[in-house]
C-alpha positions in Angstrom: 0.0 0.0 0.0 1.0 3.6 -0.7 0.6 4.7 2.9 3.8 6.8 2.6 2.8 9.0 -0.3 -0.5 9.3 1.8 1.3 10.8 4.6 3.4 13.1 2.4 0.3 14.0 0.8 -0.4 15.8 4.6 2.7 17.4 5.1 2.5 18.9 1.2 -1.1 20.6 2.4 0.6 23.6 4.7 3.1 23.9 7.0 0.4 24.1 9.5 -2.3 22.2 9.3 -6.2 23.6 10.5 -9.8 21.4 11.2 -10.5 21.2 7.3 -7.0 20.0 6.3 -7.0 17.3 9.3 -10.7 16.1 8.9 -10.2 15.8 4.6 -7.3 14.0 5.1 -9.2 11.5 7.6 -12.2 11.3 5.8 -10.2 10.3 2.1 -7.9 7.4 3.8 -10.5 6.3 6.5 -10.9 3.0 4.3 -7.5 2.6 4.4 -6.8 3.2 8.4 -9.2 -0.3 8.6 -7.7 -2.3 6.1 -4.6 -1.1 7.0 -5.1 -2.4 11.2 -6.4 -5.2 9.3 -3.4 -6.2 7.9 -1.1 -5.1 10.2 1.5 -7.3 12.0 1.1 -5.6 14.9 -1.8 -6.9 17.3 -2.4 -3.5 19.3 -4.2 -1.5 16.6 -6.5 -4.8 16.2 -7.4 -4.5 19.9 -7.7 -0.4 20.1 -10.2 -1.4 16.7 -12.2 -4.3 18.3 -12.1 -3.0 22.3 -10.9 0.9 22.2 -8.0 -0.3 24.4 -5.6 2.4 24.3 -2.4 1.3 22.6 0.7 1.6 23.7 3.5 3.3 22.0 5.4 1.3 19.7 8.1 -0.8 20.6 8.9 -2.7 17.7 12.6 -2.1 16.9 12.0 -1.2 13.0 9.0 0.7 12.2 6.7 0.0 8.8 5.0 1.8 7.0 1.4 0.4 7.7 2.0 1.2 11.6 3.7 4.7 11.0 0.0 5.5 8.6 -1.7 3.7 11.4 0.2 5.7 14.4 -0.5 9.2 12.1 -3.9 8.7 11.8 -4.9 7.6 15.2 -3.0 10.8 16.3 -5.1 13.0 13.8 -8.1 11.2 14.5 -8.0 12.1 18.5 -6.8 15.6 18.3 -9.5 16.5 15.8 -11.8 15.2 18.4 -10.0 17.7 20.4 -10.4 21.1 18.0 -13.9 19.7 17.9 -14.7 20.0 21.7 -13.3 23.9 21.5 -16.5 25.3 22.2 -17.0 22.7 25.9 -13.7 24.1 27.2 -14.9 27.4 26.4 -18.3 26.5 28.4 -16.1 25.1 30.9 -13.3 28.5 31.1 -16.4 30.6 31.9 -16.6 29.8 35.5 -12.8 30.3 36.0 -12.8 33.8 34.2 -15.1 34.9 37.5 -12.7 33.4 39.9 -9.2 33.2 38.6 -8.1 36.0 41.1 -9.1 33.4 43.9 -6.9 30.8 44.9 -8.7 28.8 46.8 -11.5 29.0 44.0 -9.5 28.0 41.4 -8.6 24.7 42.9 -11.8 24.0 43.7 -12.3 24.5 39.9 -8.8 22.3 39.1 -10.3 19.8 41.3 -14.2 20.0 39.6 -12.2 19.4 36.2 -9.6 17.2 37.1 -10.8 14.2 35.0 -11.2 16.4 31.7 -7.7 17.6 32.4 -5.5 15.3 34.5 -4.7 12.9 30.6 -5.3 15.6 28.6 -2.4 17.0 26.7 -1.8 18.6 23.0 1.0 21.4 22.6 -0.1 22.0 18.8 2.2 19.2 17.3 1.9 15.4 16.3 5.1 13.4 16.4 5.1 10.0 14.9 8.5 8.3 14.5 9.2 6.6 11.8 12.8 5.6 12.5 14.5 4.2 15.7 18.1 4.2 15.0 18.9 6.9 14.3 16.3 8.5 15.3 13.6 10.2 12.5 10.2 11.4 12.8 7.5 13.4 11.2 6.5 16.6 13.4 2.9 17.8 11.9 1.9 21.2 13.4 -1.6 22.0 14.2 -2.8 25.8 13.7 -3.7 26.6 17.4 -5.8 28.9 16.6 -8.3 27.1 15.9 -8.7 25.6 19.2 -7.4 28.0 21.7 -10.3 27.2 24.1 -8.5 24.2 24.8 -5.1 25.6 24.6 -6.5 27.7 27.4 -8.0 25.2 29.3 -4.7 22.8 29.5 -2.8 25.9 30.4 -4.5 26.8 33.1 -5.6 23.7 34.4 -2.0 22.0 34.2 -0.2 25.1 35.8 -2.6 24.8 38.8 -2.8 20.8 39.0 1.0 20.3 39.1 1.7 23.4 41.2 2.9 22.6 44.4 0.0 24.9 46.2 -2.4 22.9 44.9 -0.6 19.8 46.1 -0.7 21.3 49.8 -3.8 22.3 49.4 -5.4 18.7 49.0 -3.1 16.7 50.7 
């Protein structure tokens, strides 16, 4: 299969790419992703398809192309979800903007949110490597703009979860 012309067709879009370039891109190989875990060698796609059991990173010591498409895909897939769910962090920012000048209130806030945030974590680009030794990979940058909502919302929520005031403060 073609899967690395597929993935260069991506990074030829734009240097960074925004919601429509992501969800075309998933939309047009979507066939392919499935037939692709279908044929895979590598037995963690199958179960993430059959049981949404989050796979683990990759291990294997040479990396093919069907898992690098795979591994690029999956990572476009979720962080679309993510741009997508912009408008819930903005739903869920609007309480903080009334209390952020409150300490105490904004942990209680940390701590009301803590399982949207405590996992959550996008910095605006995918890495997928596609080479262990020596070490290559494809960096893909994500315009932030379009989901600075969440951008917001990871900010905020991870400088007050892994403060160490907040740490005093519930323990």
């Amino acid at each position: 299969m073609p899967y690395i012309s597929y993935i260069q067709e991506l990074l030829n879009l734009d240097s960074t790419l925004n919601i429509n370039h992501i969800h075309w891109w998933l939309i047009k190989y979507e066939d392919d992703y499935r037939k692709a875990i279908g044929l895979t060698e590598c037995r963690k796609w199958k179960r993430f398809l059959m049981t949404g059991e989050e796979p683990f990173p990759c291990a294997c010591p040479t990396r093919v192309e069907d898992c690098i498409f795979i591994e690029l895909y999956f990572k476009l897939d979720r962080v679309l979800k993510l741009m997508l769910d912009d408008e819930m962090y903005e739903e869920v920012l609007i309480p903080y903007e009334g209390i952020k000048h409150n300490k105490k209130a904004v942990f209680e806030w940390v701590k009301a949110n803590e399982q949207l945030g405590k996992h959550l974590y996008f910095d605006g680009t995918i890495q997928v490597t596609t080479q262990k030794e020596p070490y290559k990979k494809i960096d893909i940058r994500i315009d932030k703009s379009e989901c600075e909502n969440l951008h917001k919302f990871i900010e905020v929520f991870k400088t007050n979860y892994y403060s160490l005031e907040y740490n005093e403060y519930y323990n």
